[in-house]
N, C-alpha and C positions, 0 to 999 in steps of 0.2 A: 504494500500500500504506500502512495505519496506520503510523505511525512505529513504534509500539509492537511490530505483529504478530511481527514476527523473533524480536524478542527475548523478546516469551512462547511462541514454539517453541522456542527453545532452552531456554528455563526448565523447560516442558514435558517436554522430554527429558532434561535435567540433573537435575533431580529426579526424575523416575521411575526414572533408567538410577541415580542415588544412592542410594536408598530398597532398590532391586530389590540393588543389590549387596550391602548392609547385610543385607539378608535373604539374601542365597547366601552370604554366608560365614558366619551364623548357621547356618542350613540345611546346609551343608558339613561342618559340623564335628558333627552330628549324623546325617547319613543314609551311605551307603557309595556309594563310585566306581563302581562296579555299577550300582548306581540312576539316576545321572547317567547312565552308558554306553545303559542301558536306554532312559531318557528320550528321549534324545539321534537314536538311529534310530528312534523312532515321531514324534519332532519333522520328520523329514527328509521323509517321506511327506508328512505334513499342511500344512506348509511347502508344499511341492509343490504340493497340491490349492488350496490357498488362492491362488497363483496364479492357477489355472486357473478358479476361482468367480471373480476381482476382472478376470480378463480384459484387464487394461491400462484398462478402461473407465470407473476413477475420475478417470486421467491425462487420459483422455477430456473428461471433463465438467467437467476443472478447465482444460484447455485451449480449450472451445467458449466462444465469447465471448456467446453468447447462451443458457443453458440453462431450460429451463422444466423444470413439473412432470410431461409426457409424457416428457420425455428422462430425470428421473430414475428415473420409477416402472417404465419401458423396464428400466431395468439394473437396478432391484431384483429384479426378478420373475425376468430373464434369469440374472441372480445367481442367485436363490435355488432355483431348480428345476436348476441346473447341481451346486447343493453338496447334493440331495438324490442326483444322479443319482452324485456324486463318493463321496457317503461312502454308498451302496448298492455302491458297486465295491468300497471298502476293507472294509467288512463281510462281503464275499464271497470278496476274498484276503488276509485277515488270518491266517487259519490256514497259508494257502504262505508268509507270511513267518516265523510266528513258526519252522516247521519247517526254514525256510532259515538264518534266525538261530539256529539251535538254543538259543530262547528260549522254552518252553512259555507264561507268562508276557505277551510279547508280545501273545500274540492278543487277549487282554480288553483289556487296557491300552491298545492302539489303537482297536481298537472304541469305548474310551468316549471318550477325550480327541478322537475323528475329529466328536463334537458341534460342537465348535468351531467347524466348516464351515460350520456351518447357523446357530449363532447370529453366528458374525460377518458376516452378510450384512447387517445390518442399523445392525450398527457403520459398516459399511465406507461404508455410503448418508451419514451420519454425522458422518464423519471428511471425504470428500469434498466438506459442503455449508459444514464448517469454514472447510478450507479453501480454496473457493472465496471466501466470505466474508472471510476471515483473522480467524476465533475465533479465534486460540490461545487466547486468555484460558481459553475453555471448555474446552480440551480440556485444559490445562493441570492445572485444577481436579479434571477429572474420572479423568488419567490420578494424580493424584497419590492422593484417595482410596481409588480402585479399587485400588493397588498395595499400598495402607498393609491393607485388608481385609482382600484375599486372603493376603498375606503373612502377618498375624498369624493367619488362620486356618490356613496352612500351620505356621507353628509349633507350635502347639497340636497339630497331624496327627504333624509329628515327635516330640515329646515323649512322644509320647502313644502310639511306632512301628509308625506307619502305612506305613514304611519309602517305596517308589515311589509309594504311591499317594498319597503326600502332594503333591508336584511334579504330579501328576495335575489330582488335586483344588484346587490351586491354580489351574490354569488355567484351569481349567474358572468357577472362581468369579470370577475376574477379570473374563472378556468375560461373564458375568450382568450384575456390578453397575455397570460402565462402559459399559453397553448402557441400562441402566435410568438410569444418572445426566444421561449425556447427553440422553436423552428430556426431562427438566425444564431442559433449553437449549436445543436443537435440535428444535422443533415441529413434524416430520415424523411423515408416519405413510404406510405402502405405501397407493395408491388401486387400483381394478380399470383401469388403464390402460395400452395397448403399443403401441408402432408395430415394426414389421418395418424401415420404412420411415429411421428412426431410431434401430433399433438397427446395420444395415446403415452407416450413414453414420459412428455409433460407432466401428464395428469397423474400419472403413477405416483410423480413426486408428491405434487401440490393438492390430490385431494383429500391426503390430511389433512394438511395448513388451510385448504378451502375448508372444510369441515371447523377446525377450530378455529379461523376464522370469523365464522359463523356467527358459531357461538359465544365467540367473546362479546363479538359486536351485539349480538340478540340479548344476553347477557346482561352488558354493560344498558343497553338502552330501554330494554324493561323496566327497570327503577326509574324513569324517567313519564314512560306509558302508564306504567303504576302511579306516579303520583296525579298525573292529569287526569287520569280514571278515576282513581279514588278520590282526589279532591279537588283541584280545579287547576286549570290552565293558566291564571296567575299564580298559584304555588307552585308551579312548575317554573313559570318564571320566574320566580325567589329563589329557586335550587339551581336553576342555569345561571344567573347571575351570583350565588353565593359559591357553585363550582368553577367559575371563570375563573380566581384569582390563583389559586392552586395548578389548577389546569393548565393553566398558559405557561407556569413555568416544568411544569411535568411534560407539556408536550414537547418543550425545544430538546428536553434529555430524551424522552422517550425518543422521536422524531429520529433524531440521533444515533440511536441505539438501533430501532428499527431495520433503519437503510443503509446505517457507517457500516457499524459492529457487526452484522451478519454476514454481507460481501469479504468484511475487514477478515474473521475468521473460518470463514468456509474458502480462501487464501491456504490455509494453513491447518485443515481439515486435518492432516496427516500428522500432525506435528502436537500431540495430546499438551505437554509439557509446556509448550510454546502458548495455546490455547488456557493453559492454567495461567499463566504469567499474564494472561491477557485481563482474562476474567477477574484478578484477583487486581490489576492494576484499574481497571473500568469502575469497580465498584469502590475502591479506597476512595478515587477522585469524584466519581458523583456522592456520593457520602458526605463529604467536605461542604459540597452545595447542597444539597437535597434536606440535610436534618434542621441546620440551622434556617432555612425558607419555610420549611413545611411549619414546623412550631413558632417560628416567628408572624406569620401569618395568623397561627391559633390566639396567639397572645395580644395580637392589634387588632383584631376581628369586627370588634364595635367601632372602633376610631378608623379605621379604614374607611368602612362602608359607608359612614354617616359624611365624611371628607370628599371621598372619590365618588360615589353615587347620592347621593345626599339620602334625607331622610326615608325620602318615598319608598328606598330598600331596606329598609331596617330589618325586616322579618327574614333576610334572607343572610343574615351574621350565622344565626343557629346552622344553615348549611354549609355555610366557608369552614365553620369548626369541623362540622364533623370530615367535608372533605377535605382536610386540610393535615387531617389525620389520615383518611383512605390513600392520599397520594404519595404518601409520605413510604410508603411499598413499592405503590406501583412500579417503578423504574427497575428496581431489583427485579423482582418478578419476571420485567422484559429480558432484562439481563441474562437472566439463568435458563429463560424459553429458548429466545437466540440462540445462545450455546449451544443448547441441543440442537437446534435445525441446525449451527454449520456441521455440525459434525456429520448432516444426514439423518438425523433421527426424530422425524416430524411427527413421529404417533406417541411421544411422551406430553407433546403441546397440545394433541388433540385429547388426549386422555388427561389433561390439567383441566380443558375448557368443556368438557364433559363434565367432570366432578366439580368446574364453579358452577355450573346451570343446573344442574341438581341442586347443590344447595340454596343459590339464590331462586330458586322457585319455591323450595321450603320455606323460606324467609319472611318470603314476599308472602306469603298465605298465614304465616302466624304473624303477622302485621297487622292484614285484616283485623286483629285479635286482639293485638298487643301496642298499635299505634306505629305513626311514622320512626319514632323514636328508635323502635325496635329496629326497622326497617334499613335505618344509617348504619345504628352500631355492628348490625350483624353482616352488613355489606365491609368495614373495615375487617370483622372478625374472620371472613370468608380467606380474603387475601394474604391475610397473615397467615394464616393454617396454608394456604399454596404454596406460599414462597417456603415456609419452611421442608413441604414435599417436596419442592423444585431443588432447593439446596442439598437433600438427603439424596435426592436422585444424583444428584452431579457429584456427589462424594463418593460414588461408587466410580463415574468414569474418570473423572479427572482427581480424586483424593482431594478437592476443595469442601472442607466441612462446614458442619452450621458453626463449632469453632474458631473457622477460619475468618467467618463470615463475620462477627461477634468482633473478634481482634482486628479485622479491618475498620469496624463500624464505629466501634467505642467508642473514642475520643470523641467525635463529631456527635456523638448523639451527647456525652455526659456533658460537652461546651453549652451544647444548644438548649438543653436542660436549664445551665446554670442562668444562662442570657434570658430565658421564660421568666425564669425567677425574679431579677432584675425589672423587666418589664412589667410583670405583672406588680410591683412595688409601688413602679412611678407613675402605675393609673388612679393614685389615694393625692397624687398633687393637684392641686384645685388652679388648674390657669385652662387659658384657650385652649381647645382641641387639635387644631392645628400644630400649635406647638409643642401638645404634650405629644401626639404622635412623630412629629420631628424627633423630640429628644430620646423618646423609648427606640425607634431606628438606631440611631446615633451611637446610645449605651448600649444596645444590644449589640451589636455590630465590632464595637470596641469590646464585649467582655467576651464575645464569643472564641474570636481572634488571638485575644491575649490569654486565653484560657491554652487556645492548639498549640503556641508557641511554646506555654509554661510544661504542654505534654509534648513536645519536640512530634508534633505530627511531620513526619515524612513527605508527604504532600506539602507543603507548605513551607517546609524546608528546601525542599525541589524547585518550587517555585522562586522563594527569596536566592539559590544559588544563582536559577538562572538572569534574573534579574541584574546580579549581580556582576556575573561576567559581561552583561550588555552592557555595562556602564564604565567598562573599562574601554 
């Protein structure tokens, strides 16, 4: 791998997951929870479908170590007639959802944003030859434009109250003009070429990963369908807006992890030892980031929301806590998945997101029972019980244990602990809000820091080296 490539994925992701949130809490505070709630169950569906058009078969062709232009133009075409056949289904039961959702509304609004299917086939061929390559440089470029556009065109939409259709119309112009930018990098273009023969040998791979998949996505967006079901389409809104802040910084590592770390190690398939040093370097350093955001977010939860989206979100603090805790895993979890698919072993991923959809179906049903309450916590409790399967499983291939895992983590979690504490202290000082959340950043930021230093964390000592040679 470029030395470089990693780290212009995560730039990649950081900047766009930056940019996109700068725009939702602009957006936020100009459209109503409604809208989000709206958004949010026509996102579930298409989410869905978009699985089912990508088929696992970009993991596919980012894992074949030899791909040509038959193998590509195989799954563009396989793509593409799949996401007409997909969004011909949703155009036809768009009307039994909206009357399900007792959303009249629904019907159009899915219907148009379901385009998406059809022109992200072409992204996806794309993003795929990226990363097999390790562009990021390009996608970096292209994800970051593409964001700044559509965004500002979405402001203009709110302003101007376009109300829903603004978040619509945003996304629809996004995968336009990052379909088009890419094109003047990525000099691909679909040929009349297929083998059966090749898509067959594809699919061997990926329809585990299409399978789990699946069920992550179905999974993941059920707790979303459940809350609009069961209570209403502005708490859903409160939950889209209280998972935003977490999220956006989980996507840029996930993002990362996803597209870098899988291509980065199925490199290197062959090479167990090489793959341990990888895995145990990936999580030392998102650790660093991950523990002190995720708690730090828990801790500023109220002065945040009330600052950045003003009052009108208040109900939606209680969700940033709880996921604020759920995410604070997540990235691990992709971690130790990855792993396993570079190494070729994609029915351990599918056998993870079989055993979360079973439980989070049980969940969800003694909720009905037990309250949304119940609903969060046991959504966090699911993913911890994973990851620690996922870590026990990988201590059999690569000897990387939940010990291991533990002594990577420590520090960063006992820092980020201490800094809570701190924080939690200097919300009893009586001045502006404004300011008390300035100075609780500021102290936290400082104790956390000087806490890693005082444990000589290795990461951070790596970093002040290199630093340090730059300045000579």
């Amino acid at each position: 791998m470029k030395n470089n490539a990693y780290v212009w994925k995560y730039f990649e992701r950081l900047g766009t997951q930056l940019v996109q949130f700068v725009l939702q809490i602009i957006l936020a505070r100009l459209l109503m929870p409604s809208d989000y709630g709206l958004v949010a169950i026509i996102s579930i569906f298409i989410l869905i479908a978009e699985v089912l058009v990508q088929s696992g078969l970009n993991a596919a062709l980012i894992q074949k170590k030899n791909v040509d232009t038959l193998d590509i133009n195989t799954v563009f075409w396989f793509s593409f007639i799949l996401s007409l056949v997909l969004y011909t289904i949703i155009f036809l039961f768009s009307p039994m959802l909206s009357i399900f959702f007792n959303e009249p509304l629904l019907n159009i609004l899915l219907k148009i944003l379901s385009i998406k299917l059809i022109l992200g086939v072409y992204t996806t061929i794309q993003n795929t030859i990226i990363a097999k390559e390790l562009l990021f440089k390009v996608s970096f470029k292209a994800s970051i434009f593409s964001t700044i556009i559509s965004g500002s065109i979405a402001l203009f939409l709110a302003l101007n109250g376009f109300g829903v259709w603004t978040l619509i119309i945003q996304q629809l112009i996004y995968q336009l003009i990052i379909a088009v930018i890419l094109s003047f990098f990525i000099r691909w273009l679909p040929k009349i070429q297929f083998s059966w023969m090749r898509l067959r040998a594809l699919l061997s791979y990926s329809g585990n990963i299409l399978v789990a998949n699946m069920l992550s996505i179905t999974s993941e967006q059920i707790y979303g369908l459940s809350i609009g079901k069961m209570y209403s389409n502005t708490l859903l809104g409160f939950y889209q807006r209280g998972q935003q802040f977490p999220q956006a910084i989980v996507n840029s590592l996930n993002g990362t992890i996803n597209t870098a770390v899988h291509p980065y190690m199925s490199k290197e398939q062959d090479d167990s030892l090489r793959i341990t040093e990888m895995l145990k370097k990936i999580i030392t350093n998102v650790s660093i980031i991950l523990f002190p955001a995720m708690i730090g977010l828990f801790s500023i939860s109220r002065n945040l929301v009330i600052i950045l989206l003003t009052e009108k979100w208040i109900q939606s603090i209680r969700f940033l806590q709880y996921e604020s805790i759920y995410y604070m895993f997540i990235p691990f979890l992709a971690i130790t998945i990855q792993t396993n698919r570079a190494l070729g072993n994609s029915k351990f991923s599918l056998a993870i997101e079989m055993a979360k959809s079973v439980f989070i179906v049980v969940s969800i049903l003694f909720s009905i029972f037990l309250g949304l309450d119940f609903l969060l916590i046991s959504r966090i409790g699911i993913v911890v019980l994973l990851l620690f399967v996922t870590i026990k499983f990988n201590s059999k291939l690569l000897g990387y244990s939940f010990r291991d895992f533990a002594r990577d983590t420590i520090k960063p979690v006992i820092a980020s602990l201490f800094m809570s504490v701190a924080i939690y202290l200097i919300n009893f000082i009586n001045i502006n809000t404004y300011l008390l959340c300035f100075i609780q950043i500021i102290i936290g930021v400082v104790i956390y820091f000087s806490i890693l230093i005082l444990f000589k964390s290795e990461p951070l000592i790596s970093i002040f080296k290199k630093l340090k040679r730059n300045n000579k």
